[in-house]
C-alpha positions as CSV (number, residue, x, y, z in Angstrom):
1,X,128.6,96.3,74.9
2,X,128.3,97.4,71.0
3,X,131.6,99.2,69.5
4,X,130.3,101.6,66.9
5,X,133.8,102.3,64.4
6,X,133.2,104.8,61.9
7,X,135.3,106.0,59.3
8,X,135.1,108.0,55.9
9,X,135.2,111.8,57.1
10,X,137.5,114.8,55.2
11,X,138.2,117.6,54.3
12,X,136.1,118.1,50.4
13,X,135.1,121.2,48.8
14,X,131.5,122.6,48.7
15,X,129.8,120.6,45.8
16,X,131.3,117.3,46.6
17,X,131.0,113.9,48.5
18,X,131.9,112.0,50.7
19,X,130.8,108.6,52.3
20,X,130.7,107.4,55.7
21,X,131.2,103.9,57.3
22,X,130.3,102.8,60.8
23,X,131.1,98.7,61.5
24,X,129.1,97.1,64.8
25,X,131.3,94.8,66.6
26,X,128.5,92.3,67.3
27,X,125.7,90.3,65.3
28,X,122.6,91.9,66.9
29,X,123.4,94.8,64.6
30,X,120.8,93.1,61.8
31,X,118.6,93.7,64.9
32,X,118.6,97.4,65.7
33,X,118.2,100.7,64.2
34,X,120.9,102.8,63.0
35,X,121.2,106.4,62.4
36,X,123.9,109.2,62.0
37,X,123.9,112.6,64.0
38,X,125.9,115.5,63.5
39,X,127.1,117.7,66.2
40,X,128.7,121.1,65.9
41,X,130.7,123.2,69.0
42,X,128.4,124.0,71.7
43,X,125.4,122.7,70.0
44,X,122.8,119.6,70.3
45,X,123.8,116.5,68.5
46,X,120.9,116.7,65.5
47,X,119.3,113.4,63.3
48,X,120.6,113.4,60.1
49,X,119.4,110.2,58.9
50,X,117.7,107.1,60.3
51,X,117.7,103.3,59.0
52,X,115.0,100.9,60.7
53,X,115.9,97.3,61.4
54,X,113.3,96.6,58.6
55,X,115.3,99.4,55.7
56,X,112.9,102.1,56.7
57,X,114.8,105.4,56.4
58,X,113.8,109.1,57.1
59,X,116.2,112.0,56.8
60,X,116.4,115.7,58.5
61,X,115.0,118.1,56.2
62,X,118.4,119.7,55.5
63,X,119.3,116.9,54.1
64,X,116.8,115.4,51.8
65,X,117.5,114.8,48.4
66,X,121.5,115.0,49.2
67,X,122.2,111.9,51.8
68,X,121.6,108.9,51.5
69,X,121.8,106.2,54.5
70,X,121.8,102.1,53.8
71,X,123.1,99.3,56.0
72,X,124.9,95.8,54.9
73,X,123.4,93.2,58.0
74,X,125.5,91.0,56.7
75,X,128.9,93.1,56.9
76,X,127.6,94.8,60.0
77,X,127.9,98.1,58.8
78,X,125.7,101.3,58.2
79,X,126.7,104.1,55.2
80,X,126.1,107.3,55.1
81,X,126.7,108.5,51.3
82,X,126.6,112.8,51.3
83,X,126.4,114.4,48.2
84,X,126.3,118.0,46.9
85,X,127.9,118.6,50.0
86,X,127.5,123.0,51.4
87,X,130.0,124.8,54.2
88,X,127.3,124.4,56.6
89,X,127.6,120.0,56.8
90,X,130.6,120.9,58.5
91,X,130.2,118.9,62.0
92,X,131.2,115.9,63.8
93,X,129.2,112.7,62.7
94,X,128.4,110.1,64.8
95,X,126.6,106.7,64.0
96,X,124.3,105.6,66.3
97,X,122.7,101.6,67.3
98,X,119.6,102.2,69.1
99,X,119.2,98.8,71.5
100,X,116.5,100.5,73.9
101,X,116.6,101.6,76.4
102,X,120.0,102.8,75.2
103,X,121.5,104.1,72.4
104,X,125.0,103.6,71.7
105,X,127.5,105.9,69.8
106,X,130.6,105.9,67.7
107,X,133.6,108.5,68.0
108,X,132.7,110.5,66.0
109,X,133.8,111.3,62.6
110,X,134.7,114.9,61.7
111,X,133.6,116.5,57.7
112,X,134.7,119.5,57.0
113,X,133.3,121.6,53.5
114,X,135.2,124.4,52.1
115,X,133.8,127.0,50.4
């Protein structure tokens, strides 16, 4: 099965960025619809953003305007750039590869954002 890597979480201060990496482990990635969901303590992992197979992206309303999400087919790999960044981004990402019925998950990347 798929191994979902990401990488590029921190610590930044309200205001800033930061930008997020997730690398597939296989070639069907090109294939498949990538995303990135945030989770916080004791809450439901939530959409942030969503990238089609075909570059078709949509975004949770808290975020539009501030993320953007892209992929590379050919390196495999989906981004997640966050800008003007507030206290309340501060979750756990994960990427996601939907390959239905399933979706498969990363580890998990943690951003904090001090205030």
């Amino acid at each position: 099965q798929v191994q979902l890597v990401e990488s590029g979480g921190g610590l930044v201060q309200a205001g800033g960025s930061l930008s997020l990496s997730c690398v597939a482990s296989d070639n069907l990635f090109a294939f498949n619809s990538m995303g990135w969901y945030r989770q916080a303590p004791g809450k439901q992992r939530e959409l942030v953003a969503r990238v089609t197979s075909g570059g078709s992206t949509n975004y949770a309303d808290f975020v539009k305007g501030r993320y953007t999400i892209y992929r590379d087919n050919a390196k495999n790999t989906v981004y997640l750039q966050m800008n003007s960044l507030k206290p309340e981004d501060t979750d756990v990402y994960y990427c996601s590869d939907t390959r239905a019925p399933r979706i498969y998950w990363g580890q998990g990347t943690q951003v904090t954002v001090s205030s």
